[in-house]
N, C-alpha and C positions, 0 to 999 in steps of 0.2 A: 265787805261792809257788814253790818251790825242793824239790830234792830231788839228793840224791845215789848214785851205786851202779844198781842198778835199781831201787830202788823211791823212791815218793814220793809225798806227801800234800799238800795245803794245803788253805788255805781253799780282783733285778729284782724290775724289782717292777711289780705287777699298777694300776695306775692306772686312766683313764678308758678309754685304752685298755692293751693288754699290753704291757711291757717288757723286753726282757733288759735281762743286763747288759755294758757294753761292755770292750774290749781293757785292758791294764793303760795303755798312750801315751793314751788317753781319759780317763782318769782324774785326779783329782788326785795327790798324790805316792804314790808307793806303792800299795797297790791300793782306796784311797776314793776317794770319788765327792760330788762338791759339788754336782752338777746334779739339783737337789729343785726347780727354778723357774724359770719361763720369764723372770718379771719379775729377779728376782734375775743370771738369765746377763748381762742387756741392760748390767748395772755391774758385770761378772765377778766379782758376789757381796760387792762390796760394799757394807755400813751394813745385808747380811742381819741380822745380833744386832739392832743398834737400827729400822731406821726401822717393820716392825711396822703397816705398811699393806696385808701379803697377808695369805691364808693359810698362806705359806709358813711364815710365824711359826711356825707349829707344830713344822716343825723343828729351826730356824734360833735361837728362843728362846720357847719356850711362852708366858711372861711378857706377849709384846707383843699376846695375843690381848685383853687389856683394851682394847685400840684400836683394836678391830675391833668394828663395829656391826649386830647382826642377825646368825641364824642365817645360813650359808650355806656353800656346798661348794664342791670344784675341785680340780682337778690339774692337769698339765704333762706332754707326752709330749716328749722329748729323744733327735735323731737325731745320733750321734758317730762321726764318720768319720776316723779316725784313719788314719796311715803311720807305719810303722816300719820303713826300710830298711838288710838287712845289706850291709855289703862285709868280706869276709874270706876264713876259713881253718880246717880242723880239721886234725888230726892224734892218730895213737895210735902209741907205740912208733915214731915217728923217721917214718911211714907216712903219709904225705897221705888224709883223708880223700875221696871221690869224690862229689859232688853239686852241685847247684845253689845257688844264693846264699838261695835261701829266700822270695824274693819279698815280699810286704806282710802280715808273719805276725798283722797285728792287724786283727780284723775289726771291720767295724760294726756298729753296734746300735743299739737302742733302748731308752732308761731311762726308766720312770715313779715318777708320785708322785701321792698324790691325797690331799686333805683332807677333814675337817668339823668345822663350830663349831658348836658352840648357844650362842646368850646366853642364861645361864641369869636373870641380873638385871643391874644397872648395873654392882656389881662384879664380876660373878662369869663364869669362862668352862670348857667343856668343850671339850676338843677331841680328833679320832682323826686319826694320821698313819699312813702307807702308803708305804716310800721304802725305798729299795736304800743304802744307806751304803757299803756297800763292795762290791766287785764286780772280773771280769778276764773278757776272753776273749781266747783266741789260738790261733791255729794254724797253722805252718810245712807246708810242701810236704814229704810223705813223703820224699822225695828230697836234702830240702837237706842240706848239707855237717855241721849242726850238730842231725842228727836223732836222734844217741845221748845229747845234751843234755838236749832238749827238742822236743814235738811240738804236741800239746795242752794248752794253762793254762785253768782256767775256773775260777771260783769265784764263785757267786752266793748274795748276800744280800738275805732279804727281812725288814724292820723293821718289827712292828706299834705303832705309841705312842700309847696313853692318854693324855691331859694334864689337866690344870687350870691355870689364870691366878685371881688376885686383886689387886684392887686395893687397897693398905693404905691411901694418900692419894693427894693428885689428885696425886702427884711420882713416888711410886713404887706399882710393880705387881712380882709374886714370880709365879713356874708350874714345873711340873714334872710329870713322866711316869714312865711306866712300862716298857721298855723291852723287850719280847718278836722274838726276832730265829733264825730260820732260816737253817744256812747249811748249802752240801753245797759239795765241790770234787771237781774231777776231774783229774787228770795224765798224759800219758803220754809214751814214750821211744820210739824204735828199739833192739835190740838185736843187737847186733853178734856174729852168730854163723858169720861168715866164717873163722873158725877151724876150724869141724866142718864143712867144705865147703857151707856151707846160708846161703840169705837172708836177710835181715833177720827176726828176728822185732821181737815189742810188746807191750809192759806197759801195761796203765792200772789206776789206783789213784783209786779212789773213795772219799767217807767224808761225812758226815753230822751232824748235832747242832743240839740248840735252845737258848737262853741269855736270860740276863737282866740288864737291866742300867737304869740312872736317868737320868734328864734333867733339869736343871733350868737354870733360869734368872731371873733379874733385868733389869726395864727403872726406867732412872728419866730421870725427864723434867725436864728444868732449868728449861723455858719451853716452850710450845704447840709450839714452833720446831725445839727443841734438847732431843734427847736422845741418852741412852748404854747398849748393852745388853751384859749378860755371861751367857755360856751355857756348861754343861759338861756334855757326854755322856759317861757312864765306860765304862770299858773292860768287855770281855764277852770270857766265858771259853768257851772250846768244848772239847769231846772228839771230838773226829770220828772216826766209827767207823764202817767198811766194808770193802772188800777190795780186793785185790790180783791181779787176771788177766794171766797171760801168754798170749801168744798164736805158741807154739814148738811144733815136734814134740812127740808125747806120747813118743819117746824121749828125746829128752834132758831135759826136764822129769822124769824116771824117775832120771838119772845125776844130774842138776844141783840138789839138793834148794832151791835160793835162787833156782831159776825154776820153783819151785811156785805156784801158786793158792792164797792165804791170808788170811786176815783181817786187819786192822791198825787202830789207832786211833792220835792225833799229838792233842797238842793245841796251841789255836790259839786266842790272846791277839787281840781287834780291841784297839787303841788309841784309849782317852783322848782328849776332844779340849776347848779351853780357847778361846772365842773372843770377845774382843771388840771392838766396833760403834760408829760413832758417826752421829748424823746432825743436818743443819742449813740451814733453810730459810735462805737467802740474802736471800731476798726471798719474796712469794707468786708461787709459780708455777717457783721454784727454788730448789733445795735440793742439797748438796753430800755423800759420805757414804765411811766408808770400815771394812775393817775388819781385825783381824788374829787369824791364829791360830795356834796350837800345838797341833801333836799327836803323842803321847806313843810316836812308833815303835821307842825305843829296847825296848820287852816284846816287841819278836820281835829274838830274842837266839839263839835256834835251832830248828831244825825234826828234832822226834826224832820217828821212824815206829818204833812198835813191833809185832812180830808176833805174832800169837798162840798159833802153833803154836811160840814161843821159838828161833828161828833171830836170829842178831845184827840188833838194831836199827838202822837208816839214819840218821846225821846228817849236818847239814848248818848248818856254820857260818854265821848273819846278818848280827849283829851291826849291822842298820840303827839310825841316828839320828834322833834330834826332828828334827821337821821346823817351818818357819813359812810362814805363805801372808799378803801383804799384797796388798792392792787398796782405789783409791781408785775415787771414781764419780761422776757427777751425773744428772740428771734434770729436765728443762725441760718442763713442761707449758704446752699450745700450745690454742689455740681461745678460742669464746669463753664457753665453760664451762668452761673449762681439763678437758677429758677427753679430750685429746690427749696421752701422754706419751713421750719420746723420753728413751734414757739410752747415757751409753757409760761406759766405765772400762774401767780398767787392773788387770792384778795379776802379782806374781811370786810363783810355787808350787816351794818346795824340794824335791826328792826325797830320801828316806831312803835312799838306796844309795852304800856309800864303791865307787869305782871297785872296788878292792880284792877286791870280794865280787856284785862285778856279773853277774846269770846270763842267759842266752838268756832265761826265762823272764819276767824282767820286767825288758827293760832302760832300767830309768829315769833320768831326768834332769832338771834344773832347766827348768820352763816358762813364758814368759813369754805375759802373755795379754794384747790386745786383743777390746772386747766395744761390741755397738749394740747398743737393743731400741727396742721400743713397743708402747703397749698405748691400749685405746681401751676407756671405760667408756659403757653405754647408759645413760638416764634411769630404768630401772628395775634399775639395780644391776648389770648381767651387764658382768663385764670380759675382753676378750679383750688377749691379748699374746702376743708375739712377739720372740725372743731370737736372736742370735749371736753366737760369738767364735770367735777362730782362735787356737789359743794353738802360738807357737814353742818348739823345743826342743833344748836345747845338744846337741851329735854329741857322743860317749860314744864311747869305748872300754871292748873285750869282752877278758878272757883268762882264762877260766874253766876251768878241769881237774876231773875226775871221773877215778875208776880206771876205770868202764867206758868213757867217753867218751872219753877222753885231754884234748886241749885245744884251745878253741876260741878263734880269736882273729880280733879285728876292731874294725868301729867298724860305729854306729848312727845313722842321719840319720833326727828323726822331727820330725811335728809334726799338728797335727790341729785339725778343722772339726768344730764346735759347731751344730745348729739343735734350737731349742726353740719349741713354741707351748702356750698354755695358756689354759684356762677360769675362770671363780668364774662363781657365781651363789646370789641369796638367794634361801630357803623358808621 
């Protein structure tokens, strides 16, 4: 998220083992996060809505837990190793700014997810998911050029979801959840107080709130072979509410009433998301799958921080776009149990950012992905897998202007390394 002036608000998850969550260039477009599945990374996610042979289902489309047999549990822990390299320039007032390029301002991380099903009867399924949906971290070198911009981005989301699956006919299966989601963000800036003879000070702006929101989903199944799923997570509304520290002399903070210590709340729209899956065994032992989606970024439209002590509000014009993510996939089962499986795929992931409105803080762009996995199932049920992709990403240009920052200009070469491994096992 984004912010303007000095202040600014924006927007892991606990699995098998602990997760943060990773940089915004980690991410899918924008600041969501696709990586809930080790199996799922191996076909850069997709025929996730339809094929409904993990527990990923849970996430990905509740529905497909009808086709999942016996109780049983799991998650995925996901190491993402993102770059994001600046080359540029600031300036305030005609006045070159002084610093460093900024180095690899997005860091790595670790995102989890974990599951559990019970089959309650032949048709009938419960399930609990545990997943970071959206997520950012970053941090630029005190120092760099474009430190009155932006410093520190983080925003972590943790998603708890209840579910149910039902089977209506042996064609179609219906599921849906319930959608309980924690998120807090944190921001901060350099402040440029080279005017009053004095260093750098720094703001960070914190904030908080819990929400709720539905899931549901549809699988229907053409033939044992072939089917097709649809899924829609709705949008969830936050109030984020917390404060505002600056971190300047306590005499000018005395003169300067807008570099006070104060409260603030912004609120903060996640986006909609609409996806559908398809899958189709080839033959036995390969199966072909793909899937597409939409999600609905045009409801962050702006970022207003309001104060509580009634000193003028901070906005900060969006204005991001729908976005689509397609990815095709396969998966060849090998041995002579066929419990050997190997997948790869593709997919192209849009970014919701028009140049136009582009900020240090999340500078995104269109990513293309490359993705292998494997997984290897034992005779008593336990399946291990193993995912990665590398996904490239188009170089952007940056020309961003704040009144306190001035303006910041350049381009951004990024791209970033995917590893996932994961467990199931039944009880």
């Amino acid at each position: 998220m984004k912010k303007v002036g000095y202040q600014g608000l924006g927007a892991g998850a606990l699995a098998i083992a602990v997760g943060l969550i990773p940089g915004g260039e980690a991410q899918a477009s924008g600041f969501q996060l696709r990586e809930q599945s080790a199996e799922g990374l191996g076909t850069a996610f997709a025929g996730s809505t339809a094929r409904a042979d993990t527990l990923s289902t849970i996430f990905y489309n509740p529905a497909g837990m009808t086709r999942l047999n016996g109780s049983q549990s799991g998650g995925s822990s996901t190491w993402i190793s993102p770059s994001a390299q600046f080359s540029g320039s600031a300036s305030r007032g005609g006045v070159a700014t002084t610093g460093v390029q900024g180095g690899d301002a997005i860091e790595d991380a670790m995102v989890g997810s974990a599951f559990l099903m019970w089959d309650a009867r032949p048709d009938l399924r419960f399930g609990l998911g545990l997943t970071a949906p959206f997520g950012l971290r970053s941090q630029y070198e005190k120092d760099w050029v474009g430190r009155y911009h932006a410093l520190e981005s983080s925003v972590t989301n943790l998603n708890l979801t209840p579910s149910i699956a039902y089977r209506v006919n042996d064609k179609l299966s219906v599921g849906g959840g319930v959608q309980v989601a924690y998120t807090e963000a944190t921001l901060s800036q350099a402040l440029n107080l080279s005017a009053l003879g004095m260093s750098d000070g720094r703001v960070t702006v914190k904030g908080h709130d819990v929400s709720a929101g539905v899931d549901l989903g549809l699988l229907y199944e053409f033939t044992p072979t072939t089917r097709a799923g649809l899924n829609w997570r709705s949008q969830m509304s936050y109030t984020l509410q917390g404060d505002a520290k600056y971190r300047v002399p306590a005499a000018v903070s005395a003169l300067v009433p807008t570099l006070r210590n104060g409260e603030v709340t912004a609120d903060l729209t996640t986006p909609d998301t609409v996806s559908l899956g398809l899958y189709h065994e080839i033959m036995p032992g390969w199966a072909v799958m793909s899937d597409i989606a939409w999600t609905n970024w045009s409801t962050f439209d702006e970022l207003r921080i309001k104060y509580e002590d009634g000193r003028d509000a901070s906005v900060t014009t969006e204005k991001w776009h729908d976005t689509w993510f397609f990815s095709l996939g396969t998966e060849v089962a090998l041995g002579e149990k066929k419990n050997h499986k190997v997948r790869f795929g593709a997919a192209y992931d849009q970014a919701p950012v028009y140049d136009k409105y582009r900020t240090a803080r999340i500078p995104d762009s269109d990513r293309y992905w490359v993705a292998l996995g494997y997984s290897y199932e034992t005779e008593g049920g336990i399946k291990v897998n193993a995912g990665y992709a590398h996904l490239f990403a188009d170089s952007v240009s940056i020309n961003e202007t704040t009144a306190a920052g001035g303006t910041l200009r350049g381009t951004y070469d990024s791209n970033v390394n995917i590893f996932s491994a994961g467990l199931s096992f039944p009880f």
